[in-house]
C-alpha positions, 0 to 999 in steps of 0.5 A: 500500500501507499501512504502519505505520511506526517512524521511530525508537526508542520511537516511536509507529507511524505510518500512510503510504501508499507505492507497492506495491513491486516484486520485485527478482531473487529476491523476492516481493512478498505481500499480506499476509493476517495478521501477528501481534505479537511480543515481538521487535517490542517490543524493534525498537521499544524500540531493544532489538536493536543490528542494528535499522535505522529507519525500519522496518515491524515485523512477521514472524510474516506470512501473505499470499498472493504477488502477483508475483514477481522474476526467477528465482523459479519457487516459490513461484507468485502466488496461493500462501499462504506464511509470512514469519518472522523469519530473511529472509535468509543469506549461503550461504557462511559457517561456519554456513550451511555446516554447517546453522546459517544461524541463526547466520549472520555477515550475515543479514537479519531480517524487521521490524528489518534489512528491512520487515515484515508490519505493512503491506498488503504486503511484500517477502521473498525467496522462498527464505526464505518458508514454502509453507503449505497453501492451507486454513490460517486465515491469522489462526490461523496467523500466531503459528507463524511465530515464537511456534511456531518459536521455540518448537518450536526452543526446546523441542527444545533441551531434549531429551527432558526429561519434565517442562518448566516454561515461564517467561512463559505467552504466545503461545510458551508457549502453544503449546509447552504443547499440544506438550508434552501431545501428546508426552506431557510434563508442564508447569508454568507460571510466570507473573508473580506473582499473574496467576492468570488467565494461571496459568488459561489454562496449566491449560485448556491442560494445565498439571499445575500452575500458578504464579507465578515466584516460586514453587517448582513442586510437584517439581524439573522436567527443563528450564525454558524462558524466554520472558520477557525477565528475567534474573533468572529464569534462576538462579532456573530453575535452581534448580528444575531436577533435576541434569543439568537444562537452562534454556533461553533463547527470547528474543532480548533479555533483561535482564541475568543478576544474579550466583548462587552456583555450586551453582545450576549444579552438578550437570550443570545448563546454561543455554542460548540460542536464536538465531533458526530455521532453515528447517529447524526451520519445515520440521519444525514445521509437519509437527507442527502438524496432527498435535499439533492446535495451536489458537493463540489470537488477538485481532485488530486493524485494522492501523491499530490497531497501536499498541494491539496492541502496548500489549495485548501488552507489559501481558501483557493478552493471551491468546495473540497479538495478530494484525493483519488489513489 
């Protein structure tokens, strides 16, 4: 197998060929078909995320097909398509997983930063954390819901019923939790970086009743904000642009520190909220909505030997969409 390989912290991915693995009990081992690149992944490679281990193989937003598996799997079946997002793995027993939020779980693994993951030809995962996907799914087009649609479905829910929604940072969440909100009947508003119009143009073609700049004031005061970007200094201003009783909502897993503001941005029942992780439950509902809500992701793709480049093109906000890498 080929693996691209983060050795340590802010280095260049590397290539190196390795022995295709072989499932332990309860794992599959997946040929990777498509794995699309991730903000996170930017963080594991920046050293952003304290749980990260290295040496590590990036990637989590994978699709492949199952090529063997370990003892005691009897589903998913070799030759099936699955998913691999990012939560791998969940203790079972702690207060969270008890209570249905193995998100929070006190001793997860994570796919890309805590185990290896889909930048590579092939990879390991445990089945029960995998994501059945029907056999007729592009694999390309699919692989950015594994984390910019999950996450971003989780993040959009915790916004409630929310009528009209602004979404900080227009990438690959935000571009696909802008169609959501069309096909629900929701208003959106994105907020781009400063003067990138032609981002403010993708949210538009995308069904944006208004776009602009994060250093604008949209054209009303909005129900909830959702930030994607890794900006701390976004959420007061968010908040200020919220109705009373609005909610910002947090979508990254690392963000910049907040800067101190005055207490009447929170005022008036506003909240701010984080989200941690998925659940399998939220990539159960999610992915019975993609057909319905007739999400369209849009990618570019790269040889996974052009892994570096890929997420070069990610991290300058040079694309639209997501950067996919195809082995």
């Amino acid at each position: 197998m080929l693996a691209m390989v983060l050795r340590e912290i802010g280095a260049a991915l590397v290539p190196e060929e390795r022995p295709d693995p072989d499932p332990g009990p309860g794992e599959l081992r997946i040929r990777v078909e498509a794995c699309a690149v991730c903000r996170t992944d930017i963080h594991v490679i920046d050293g952003d995320l304290p749980q990260a281990v290295y040496p590590i193989v990036p990637g989590h937003e994978v699709v492949g097909r199952v090529e063997a598996v370990g003892a005691g799997v009897t589903a998913p079946r070799p030759g099936m398509r699955v998913g691999v997002p990012w939560l791998g793995h969940a203790c079972g027993h702690c207060a969270y997983c008890e209570t249905g939020r193995e998100n929070l779980c006190d001793a997860p693994g994570f796919t890309g930063c805590t185990r290896d993951g889909g930048f590579a030809s092939h990879l390991l995962a445990e089945a029960a954390f995998t994501i059945p996907l029907d056999a007729r799914l592009d694999p390309v087009a699919t692989a950015p819901l594994l984390c910019a649609g999950l996450i971003g479905w989780r993040t959009l829910r915790m916004a409630g019923d929310a009528g009209t929604v602004g979404l900080y940072g227009f990438g690959a969440a935000a571009h696909i939790v802008a169609q959501i909100c069309r096909w629900q009947g929701r208003r959106v508003f994105a907020l781009t970086r400063p003067g990138d119009r032609d981002a403010q143009d993708f949210a538009r073609t995308l069904g944006a009743a208004w776009a602009g700049g994060s250093d604008e004031a949209p054209p009303e005061p909005m129900d909830a904000a959702l930030i994607f970007a890794p900006d701390g200094n976004l959420v007061p201003r968010a908040l200020g642009a919220l109705r009373k009783g609005g909610r910002v909502v947090c979508g990254g897993i690392h963000m910049s520190d907040i800067p101190a503001f005055p207490y009447d941005r929170l005022w008036g029942e506003r909240s701010v909220h984080s989200v941690a992780n998925l659940t399998r439950e939220d990539a159960r509902t999610f992915f019975a909505v993609v057909p319905r809500a007739g999400l369209v992701t849009h990618t570019r793709t790269y040889a996974l030997t052009r892994a570096n480049e890929a997420v070069a093109d990610h991290r300058s906000g040079a694309l639209r969409g997501a950067a996919v890498l195809v082995p």
